[in-house]
C-alpha positions as CSV (number, residue, x, y, z in Angstrom):
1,X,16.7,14.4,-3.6
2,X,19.4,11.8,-2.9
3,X,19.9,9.5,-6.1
4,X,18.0,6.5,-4.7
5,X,15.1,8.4,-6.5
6,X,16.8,7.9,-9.2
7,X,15.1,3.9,-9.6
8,X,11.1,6.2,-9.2
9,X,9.6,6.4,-13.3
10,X,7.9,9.9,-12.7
11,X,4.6,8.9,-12.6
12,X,5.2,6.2,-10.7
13,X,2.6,3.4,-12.4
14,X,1.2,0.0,-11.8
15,X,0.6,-2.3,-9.0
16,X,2.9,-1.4,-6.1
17,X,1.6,-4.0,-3.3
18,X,1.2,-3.0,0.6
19,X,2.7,-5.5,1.8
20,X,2.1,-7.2,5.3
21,X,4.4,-7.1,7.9
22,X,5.4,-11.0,8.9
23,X,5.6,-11.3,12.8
24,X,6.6,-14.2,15.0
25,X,5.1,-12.2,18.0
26,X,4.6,-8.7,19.2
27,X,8.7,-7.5,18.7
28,X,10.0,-10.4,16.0
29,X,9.7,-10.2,12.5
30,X,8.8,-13.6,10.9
31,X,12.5,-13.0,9.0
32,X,12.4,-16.3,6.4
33,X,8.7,-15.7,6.2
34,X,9.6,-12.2,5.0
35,X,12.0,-13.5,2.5
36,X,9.5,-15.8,1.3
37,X,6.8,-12.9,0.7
38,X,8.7,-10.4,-1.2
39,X,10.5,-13.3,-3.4
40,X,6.7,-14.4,-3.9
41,X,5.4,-10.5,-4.6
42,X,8.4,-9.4,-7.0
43,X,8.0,-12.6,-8.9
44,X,4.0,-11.7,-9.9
45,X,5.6,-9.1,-12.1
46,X,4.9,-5.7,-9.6
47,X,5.8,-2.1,-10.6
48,X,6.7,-1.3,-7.0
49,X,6.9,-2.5,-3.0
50,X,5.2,0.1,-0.3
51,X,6.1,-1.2,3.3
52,X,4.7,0.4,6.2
53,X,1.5,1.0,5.5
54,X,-1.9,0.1,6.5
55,X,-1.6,-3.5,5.4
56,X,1.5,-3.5,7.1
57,X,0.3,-2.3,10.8
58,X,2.7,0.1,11.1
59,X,1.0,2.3,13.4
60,X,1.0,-0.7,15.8
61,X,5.0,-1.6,15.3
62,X,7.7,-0.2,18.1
63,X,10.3,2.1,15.9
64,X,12.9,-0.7,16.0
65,X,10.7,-3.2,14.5
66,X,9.9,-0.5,11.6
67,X,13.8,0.2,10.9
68,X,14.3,-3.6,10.9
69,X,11.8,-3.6,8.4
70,X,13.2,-1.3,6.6
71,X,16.8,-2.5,6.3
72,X,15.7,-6.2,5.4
73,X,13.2,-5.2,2.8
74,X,15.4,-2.5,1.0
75,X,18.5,-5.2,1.2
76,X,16.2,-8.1,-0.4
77,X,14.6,-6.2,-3.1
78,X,18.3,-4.5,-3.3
79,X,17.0,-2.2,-6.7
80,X,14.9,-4.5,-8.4
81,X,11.8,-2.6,-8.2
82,X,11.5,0.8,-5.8
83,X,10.4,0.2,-2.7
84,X,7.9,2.9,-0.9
85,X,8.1,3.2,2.8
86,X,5.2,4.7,4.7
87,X,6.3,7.5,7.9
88,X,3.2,8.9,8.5
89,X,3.4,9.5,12.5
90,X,1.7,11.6,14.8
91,X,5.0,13.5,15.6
92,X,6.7,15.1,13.0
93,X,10.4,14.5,13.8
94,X,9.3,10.8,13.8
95,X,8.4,11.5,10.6
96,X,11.5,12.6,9.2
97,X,13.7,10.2,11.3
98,X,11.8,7.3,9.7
99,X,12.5,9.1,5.7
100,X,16.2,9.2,6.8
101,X,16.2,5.5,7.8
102,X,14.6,4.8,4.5
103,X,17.3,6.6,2.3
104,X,19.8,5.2,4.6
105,X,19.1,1.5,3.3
106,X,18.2,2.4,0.0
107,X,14.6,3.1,-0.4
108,X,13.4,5.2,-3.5
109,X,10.3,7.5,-1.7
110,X,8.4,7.7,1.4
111,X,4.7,7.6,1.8
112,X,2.6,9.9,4.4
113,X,-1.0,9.9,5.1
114,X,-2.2,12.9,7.7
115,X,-1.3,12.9,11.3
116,X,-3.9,10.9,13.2
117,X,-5.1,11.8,16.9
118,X,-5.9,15.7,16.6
119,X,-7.4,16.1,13.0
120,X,-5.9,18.9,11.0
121,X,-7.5,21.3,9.2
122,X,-6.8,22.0,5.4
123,X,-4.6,24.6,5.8
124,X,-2.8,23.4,9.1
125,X,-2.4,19.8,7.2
126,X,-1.0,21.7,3.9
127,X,1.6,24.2,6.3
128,X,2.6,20.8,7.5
129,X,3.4,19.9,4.5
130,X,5.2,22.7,3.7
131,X,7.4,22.5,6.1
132,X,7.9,18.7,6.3
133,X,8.7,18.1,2.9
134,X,12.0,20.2,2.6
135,X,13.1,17.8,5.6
136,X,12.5,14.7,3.7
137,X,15.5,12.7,1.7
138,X,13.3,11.3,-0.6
139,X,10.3,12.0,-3.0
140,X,7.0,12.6,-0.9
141,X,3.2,10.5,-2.0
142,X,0.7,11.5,-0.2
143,X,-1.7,8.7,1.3
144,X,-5.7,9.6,1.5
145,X,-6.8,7.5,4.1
146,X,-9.8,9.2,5.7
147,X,-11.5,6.1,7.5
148,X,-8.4,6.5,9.9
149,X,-7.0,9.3,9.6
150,X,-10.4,11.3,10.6
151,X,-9.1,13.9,7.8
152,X,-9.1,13.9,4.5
153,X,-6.3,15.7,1.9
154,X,-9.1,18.1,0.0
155,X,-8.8,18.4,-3.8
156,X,-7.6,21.5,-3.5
157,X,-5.0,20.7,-0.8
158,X,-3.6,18.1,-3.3
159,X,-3.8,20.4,-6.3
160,X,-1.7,22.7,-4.0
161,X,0.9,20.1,-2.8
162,X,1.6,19.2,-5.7
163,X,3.4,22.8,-6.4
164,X,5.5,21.8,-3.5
165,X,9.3,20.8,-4.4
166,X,9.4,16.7,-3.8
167,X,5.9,15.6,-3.8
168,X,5.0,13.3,-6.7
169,X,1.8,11.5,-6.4
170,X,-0.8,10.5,-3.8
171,X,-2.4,7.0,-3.1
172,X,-6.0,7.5,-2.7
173,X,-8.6,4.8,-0.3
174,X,-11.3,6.2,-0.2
175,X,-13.1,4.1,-1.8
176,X,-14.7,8.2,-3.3
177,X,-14.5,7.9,-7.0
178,X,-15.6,11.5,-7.1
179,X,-12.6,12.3,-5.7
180,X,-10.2,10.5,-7.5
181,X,-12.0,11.9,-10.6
182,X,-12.1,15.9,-9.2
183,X,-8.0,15.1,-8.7
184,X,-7.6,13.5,-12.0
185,X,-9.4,17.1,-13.4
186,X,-7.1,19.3,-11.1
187,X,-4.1,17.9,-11.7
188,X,-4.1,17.5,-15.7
189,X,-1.1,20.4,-15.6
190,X,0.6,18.0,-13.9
191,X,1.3,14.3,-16.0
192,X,4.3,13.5,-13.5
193,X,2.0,13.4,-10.7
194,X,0.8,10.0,-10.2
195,X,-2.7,9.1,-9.2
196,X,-2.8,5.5,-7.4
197,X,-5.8,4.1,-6.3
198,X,-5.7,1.9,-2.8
199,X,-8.8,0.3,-3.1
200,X,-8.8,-2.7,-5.4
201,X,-12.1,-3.4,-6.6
202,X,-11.9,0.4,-8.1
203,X,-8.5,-0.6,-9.8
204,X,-10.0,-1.2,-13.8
205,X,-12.4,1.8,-13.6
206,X,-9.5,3.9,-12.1
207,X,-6.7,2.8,-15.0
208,X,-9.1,3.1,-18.1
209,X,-10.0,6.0,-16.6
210,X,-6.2,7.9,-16.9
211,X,-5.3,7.0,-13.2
212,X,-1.5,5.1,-12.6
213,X,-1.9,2.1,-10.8
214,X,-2.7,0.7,-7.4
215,X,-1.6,0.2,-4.5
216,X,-4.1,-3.7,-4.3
217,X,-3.9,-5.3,-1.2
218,X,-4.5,-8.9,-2.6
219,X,-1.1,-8.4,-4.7
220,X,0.4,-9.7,-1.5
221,X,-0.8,-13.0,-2.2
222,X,-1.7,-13.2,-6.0
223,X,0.3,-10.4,-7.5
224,X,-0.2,-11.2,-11.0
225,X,-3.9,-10.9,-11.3
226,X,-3.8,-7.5,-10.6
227,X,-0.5,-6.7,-12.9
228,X,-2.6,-8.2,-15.4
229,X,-5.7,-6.2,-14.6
230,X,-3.8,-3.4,-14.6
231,X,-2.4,-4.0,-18.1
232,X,-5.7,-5.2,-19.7
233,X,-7.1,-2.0,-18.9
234,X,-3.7,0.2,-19.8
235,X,-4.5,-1.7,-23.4
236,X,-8.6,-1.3,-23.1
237,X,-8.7,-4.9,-23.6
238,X,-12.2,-5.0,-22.3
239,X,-13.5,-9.1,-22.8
240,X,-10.2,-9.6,-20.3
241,X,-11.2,-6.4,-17.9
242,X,-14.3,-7.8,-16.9
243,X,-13.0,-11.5,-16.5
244,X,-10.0,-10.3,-14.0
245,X,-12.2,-8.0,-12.3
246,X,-14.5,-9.9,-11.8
247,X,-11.9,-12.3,-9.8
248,X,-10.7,-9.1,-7.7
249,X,-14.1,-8.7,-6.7
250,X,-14.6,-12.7,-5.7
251,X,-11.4,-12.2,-3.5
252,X,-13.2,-8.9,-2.4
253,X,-16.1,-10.7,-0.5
254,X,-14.5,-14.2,0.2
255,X,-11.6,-12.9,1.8
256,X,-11.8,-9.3,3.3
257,X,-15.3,-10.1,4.4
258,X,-14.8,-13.3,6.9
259,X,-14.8,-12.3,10.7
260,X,-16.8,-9.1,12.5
261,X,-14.4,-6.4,13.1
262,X,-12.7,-3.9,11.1
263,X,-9.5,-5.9,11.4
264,X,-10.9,-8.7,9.4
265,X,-9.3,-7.4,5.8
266,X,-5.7,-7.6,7.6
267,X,-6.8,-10.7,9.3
268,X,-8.1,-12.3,5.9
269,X,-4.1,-11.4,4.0
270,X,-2.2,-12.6,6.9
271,X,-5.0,-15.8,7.2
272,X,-4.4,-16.6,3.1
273,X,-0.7,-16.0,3.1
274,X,-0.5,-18.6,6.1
275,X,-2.7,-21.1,4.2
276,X,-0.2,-20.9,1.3
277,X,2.7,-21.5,3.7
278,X,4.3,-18.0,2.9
279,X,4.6,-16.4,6.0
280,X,3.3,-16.6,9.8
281,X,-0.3,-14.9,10.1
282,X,0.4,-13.0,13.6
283,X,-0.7,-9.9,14.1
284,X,0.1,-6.8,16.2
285,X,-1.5,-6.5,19.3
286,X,-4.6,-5.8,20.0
287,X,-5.5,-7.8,16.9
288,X,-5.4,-11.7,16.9
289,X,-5.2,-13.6,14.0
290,X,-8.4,-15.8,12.9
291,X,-9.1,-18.9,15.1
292,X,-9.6,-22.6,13.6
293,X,-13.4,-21.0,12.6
294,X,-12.5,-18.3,10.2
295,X,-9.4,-20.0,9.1
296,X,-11.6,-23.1,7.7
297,X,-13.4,-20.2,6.3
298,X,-10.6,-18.7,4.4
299,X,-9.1,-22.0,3.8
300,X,-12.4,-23.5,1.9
301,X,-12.8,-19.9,-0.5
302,X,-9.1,-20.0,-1.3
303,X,-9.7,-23.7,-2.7
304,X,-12.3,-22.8,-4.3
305,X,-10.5,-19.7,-6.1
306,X,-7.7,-22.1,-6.9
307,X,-5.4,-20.4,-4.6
308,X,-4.1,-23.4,-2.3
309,X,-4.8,-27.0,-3.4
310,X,-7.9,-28.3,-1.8
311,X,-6.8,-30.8,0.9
């Protein structure tokens, strides 16, 4: 491992936000918007920054947009928290080419969910892993993401991956708190390897319960509730617990919930962080971002959260 690492706590913990990916249009990054975004994430008090992921459409971005990305993010931030960057591809060299870009500007890990298209079996997806990972620059998390993958990492295929040389957590969203639970119990040999949980309204339960963090969509746009969720429940402070999470859960249904597709939570962070004059609310083809309709929508729960100042 190359010391860029070096910045990663082993387990990583806390709230390590997927952030967005601000576009002007289909090949231009919204670049001041971008700026804007991780000055406005690293100043709620996060643990962490994962680009690249599903919040940040990176399926849907060409290669060049993604090493753009990559090279402005990693400058900004320039050490002051580590910053995750996802590779998962359907072709493995793409893979790897994507870890080297990320060591190449300074990034502390990589982040990999399962190769989507043909779905892997267990033991194809850990013999992938086995021979990916030696390839890698940088520490390895694995990403459960089942809903689009059309695989999911087994208990036991995590339990075994975590024997391998440079893999050091996984970010589960599954939503499956059996799961996260049956990896928490397989993995107690190994403290260093962090459990993160992707799916916000699971983050209290998933910290009191022993789990590291989360990886909380909303901490795009309101970072500190979640940092402060996270630590009320690192300190059992229960009274505050259900007051936090219970605003996690408002932002749940008033934001991710507006519009009819499965693109409405992506829709709903690009839609807020547009009302709040951070960043452009484009998205990557085929998606579109929320007409006047839904945006009046989004606009009238985010006054009434106290996110943006009614008009």
């Amino acid at each position: 491992m190359e010391s860029n690492s070096n910045l990663l706590p082993s387990p990583l913990q806390g709230i390590i936000p997927p952030m967005i990916t601000p576009l002007l249009g289909r090949e231009t990054l919204d670049v001041a918007g971008l700026e804007r975004l991780i000055e406005h994430i690293l100043g709620g008090g996060v643990h962490g920054l994962f680009i690249l992921g599903t919040t940040g459409e990176a399926p849907s971005l060409s290669y060049r947009l993604r090493y753009e990305l990559i090279d402005r993010a990693c400058k900004q931030v320039n050490g002051r928290v580590p910053v995750l960057v996802g590779i998962t591809d359907t072709c493995f060299t793409e893979s790897i080419n994507m870890a080297n870009k990320a060591r190449d500007a300074g990034a502390q890990a990589v982040v990999l969910a399962p190769p989507y298209y043909f779905p892997a079996g267990q033991a194809e997806l850990l013999e992938y892993l086995e021979h990916l990972t030696p390839e890698l620059p940088l520490p390895l998390f694995l990403y459960n993401m089942p809903s689009l993958t059309k695989a999911v990492i087994e208990p036991q295929t995590v339990r075994a991956a975590a024997d391998i040389n440079g893999i050091v957590g996984l970010k589960d969203s599954s939503g499956n708190m059996v799961y996260f639970h049956q990896l928490q119990s397989l993995l107690k040999d190994h403290p260093d390897f962090a459990l993160l949980i992707g799916r916000e309204e699971l983050l209290a339960e998933t910290v009191l319960l022993g789990g590291h963090g989360g990886i909380s969509g909303g901490a795009n746009f309101i970072p500190k509730l979640y940092v402060d969720l996270y630590n009320a429940a690192r300190s059992r402070d229960l009274p505050t617990i259900e007051a936090l999470h219970e605003k996690v859960m408002q932002i749940s249904s008033a934001i991710y919930s507006v519009g009819r597709y499965e693109s409405s939570y992506l829709k709903g962070v690009k839609c807020t962080l547009s009302c709040m004059n951070i960043c452009s609310d484009f998205l990557a083809e085929p998606f579109h971002r929320f007409r006047s309709t839904e945006r009046d929508v989004i606009r009238r729960h985010l006054e009434e959260l106290g996110i943006v100042k009614k008009q």
